[in-house]
C-alpha positions as CSV (number, residue, x, y, z in Angstrom):
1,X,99.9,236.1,207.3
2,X,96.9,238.3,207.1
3,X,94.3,236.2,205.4
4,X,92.2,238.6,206.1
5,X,93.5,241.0,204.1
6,X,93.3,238.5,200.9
7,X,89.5,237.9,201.2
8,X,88.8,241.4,201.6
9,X,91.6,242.1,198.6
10,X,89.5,239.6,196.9
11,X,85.9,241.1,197.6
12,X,86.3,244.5,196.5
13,X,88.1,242.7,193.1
14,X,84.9,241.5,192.5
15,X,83.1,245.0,193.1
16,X,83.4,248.0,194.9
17,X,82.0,248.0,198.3
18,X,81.3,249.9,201.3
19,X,82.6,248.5,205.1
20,X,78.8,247.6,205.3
21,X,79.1,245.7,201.8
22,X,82.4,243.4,203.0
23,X,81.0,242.7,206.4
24,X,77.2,241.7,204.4
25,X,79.7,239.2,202.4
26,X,81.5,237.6,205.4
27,X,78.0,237.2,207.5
28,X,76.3,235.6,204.3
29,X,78.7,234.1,201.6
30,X,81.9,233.7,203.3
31,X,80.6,232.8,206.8
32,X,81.0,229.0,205.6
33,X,84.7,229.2,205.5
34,X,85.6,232.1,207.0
35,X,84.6,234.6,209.5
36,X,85.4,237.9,210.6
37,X,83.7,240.7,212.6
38,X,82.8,243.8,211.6
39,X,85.9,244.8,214.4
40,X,88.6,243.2,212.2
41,X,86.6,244.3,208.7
42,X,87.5,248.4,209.8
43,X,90.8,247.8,211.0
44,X,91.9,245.9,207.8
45,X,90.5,248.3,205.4
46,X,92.2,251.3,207.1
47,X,95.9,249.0,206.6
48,X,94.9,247.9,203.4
49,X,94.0,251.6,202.4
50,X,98.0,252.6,204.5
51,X,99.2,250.1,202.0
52,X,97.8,251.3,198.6
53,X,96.5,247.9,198.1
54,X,92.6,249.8,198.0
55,X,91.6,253.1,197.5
56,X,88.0,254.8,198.5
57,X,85.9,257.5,197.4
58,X,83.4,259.2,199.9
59,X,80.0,259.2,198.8
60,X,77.0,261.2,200.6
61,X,73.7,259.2,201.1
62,X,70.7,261.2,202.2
63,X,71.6,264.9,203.7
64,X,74.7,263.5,205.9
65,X,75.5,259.8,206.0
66,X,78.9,259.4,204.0
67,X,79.9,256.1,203.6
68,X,83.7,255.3,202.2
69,X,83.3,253.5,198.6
70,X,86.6,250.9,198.5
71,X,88.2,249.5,195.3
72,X,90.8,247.5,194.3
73,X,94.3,249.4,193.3
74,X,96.8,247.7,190.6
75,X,99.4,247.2,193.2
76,X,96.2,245.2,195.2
77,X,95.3,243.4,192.4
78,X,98.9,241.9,192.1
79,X,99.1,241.2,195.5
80,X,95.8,239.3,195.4
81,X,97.4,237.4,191.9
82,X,100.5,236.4,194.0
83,X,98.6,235.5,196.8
84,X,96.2,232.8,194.9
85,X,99.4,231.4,193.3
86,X,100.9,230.8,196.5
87,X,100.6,227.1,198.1
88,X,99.3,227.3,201.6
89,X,100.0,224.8,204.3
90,X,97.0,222.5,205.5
91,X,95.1,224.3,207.9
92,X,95.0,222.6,211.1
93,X,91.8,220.7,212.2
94,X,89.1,223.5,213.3
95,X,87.8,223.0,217.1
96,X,84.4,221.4,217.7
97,X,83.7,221.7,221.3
98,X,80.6,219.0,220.3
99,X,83.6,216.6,219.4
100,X,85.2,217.4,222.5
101,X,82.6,216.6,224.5
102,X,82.1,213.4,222.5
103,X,85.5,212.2,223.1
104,X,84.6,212.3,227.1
105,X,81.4,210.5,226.4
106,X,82.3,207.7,228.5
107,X,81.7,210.4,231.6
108,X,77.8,210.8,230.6
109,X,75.0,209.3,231.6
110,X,73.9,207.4,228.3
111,X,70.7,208.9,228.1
112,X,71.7,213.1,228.0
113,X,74.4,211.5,225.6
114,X,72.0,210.4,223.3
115,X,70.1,213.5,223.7
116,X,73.1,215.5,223.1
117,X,73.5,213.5,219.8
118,X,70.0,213.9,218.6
119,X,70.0,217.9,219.3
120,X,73.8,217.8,217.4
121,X,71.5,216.1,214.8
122,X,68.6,218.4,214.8
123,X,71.4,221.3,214.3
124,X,72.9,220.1,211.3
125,X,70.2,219.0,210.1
126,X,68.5,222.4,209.5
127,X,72.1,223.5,208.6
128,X,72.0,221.1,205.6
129,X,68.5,222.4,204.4
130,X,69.8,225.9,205.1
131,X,72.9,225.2,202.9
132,X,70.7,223.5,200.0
133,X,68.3,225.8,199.5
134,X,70.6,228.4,199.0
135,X,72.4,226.5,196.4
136,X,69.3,225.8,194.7
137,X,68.7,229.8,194.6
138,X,72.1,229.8,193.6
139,X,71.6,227.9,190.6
140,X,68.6,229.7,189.9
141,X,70.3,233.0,189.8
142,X,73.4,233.0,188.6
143,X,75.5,231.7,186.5
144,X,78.1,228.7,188.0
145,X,78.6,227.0,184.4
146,X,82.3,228.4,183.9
147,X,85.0,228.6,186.3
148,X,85.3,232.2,184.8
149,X,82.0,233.4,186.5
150,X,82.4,234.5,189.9
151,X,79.5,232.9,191.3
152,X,81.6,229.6,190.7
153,X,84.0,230.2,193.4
154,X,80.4,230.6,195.8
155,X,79.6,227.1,194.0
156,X,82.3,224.6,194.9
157,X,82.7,226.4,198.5
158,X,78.5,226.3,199.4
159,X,79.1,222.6,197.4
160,X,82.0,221.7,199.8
161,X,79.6,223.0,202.9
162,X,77.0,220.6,201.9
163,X,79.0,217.7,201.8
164,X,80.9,218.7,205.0
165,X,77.1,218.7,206.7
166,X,76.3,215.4,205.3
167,X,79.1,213.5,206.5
168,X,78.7,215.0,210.0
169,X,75.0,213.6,209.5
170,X,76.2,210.6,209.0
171,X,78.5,210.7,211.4
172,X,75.8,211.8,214.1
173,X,73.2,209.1,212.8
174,X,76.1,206.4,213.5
175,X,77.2,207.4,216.8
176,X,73.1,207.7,217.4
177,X,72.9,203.9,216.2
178,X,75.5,202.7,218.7
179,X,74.5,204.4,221.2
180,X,70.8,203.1,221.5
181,X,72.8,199.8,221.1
182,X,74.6,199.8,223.9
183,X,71.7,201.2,225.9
């Protein structure tokens, strides 16, 4: 499946964009769940434009720079409707090479594992503030009261993020604990 095509599908149901727009929205909004480059974004959008599922208009900024405007077509619209009806299967469990290297910990000299630990800590750490103060200019900004608002969806997924960074916290402090226990 081309989930790719359903984020983008679901972007430019939200507002037209340019190729500059989407790729903005997957480095800053989506980049918590999802990523793509801007050498899948181009690709996609010249399939998804083959399909009739978006159309564009060319506009001209300054004296030559023409940009390609995209917007949703009816028959992307339904196929964005069937999509978010469909039940997906669970995702399987996303790599974390820091894991990885956790589960060999027994093969490191305590010491450069604990120091691994605290800089894994440090890391999230600055994620978590990261991810909170953009929910608080979030909250600030727009309007997340009703599941109708599009700024919902961003909501419950930055919501999800921060919780996902505090259990790894957690995680990292008690690994941390053991650690200097064992020492």
């Amino acid at each position: 499946m081309r989930t790719l095509k359903y984020a983008i599908l679901g972007l430019v149901n939200r507002s037209s964009l340019t190729g500059y727009d989407i790729t903005k929205k997957f480095n800053e909004g989506l980049v918590e769940f999802w990523y793509a480059r801007h050498s899948q974004i181009y690709p996609e959008l010249k399939k998804l434009t083959d399909e009739d599922l978006i159309s564009y208009e060319t506009i001209i900024q300054g004296e030559k720079l023409e940009k390609k405007l995209y917007t949703i077509t009816e028959k992307g619209k339904r196929s964005l409707q069937k999509w978010l009806a469909k039940d997906d299967p669970l995702e399987p469990t996303p790599k974390d090479v820091f894991k990885l290297k956790a589960y060999f910990c027994d093969e490191m000299n305590i010491d450069i594992l604990l120091q691994q630990f605290e800089i894994a800590l440090n890391k999230h750490s600055e994620r978590l503030e990261y991810l909170e103060a953009s929910m608080k200019k979030l909250s600030k900004t727009k309007d997340i009261s009703k599941v109708s608002s599009p700024s919902f969806g961003d909501y419950i997924v930055l919501n999800s993020a921060i919780m996902r960074e505090k259990s790894y916290i957690d995680w990292l402090n008690d690994c941390i604990k053991r650690i200097v226990n064992n020492k």
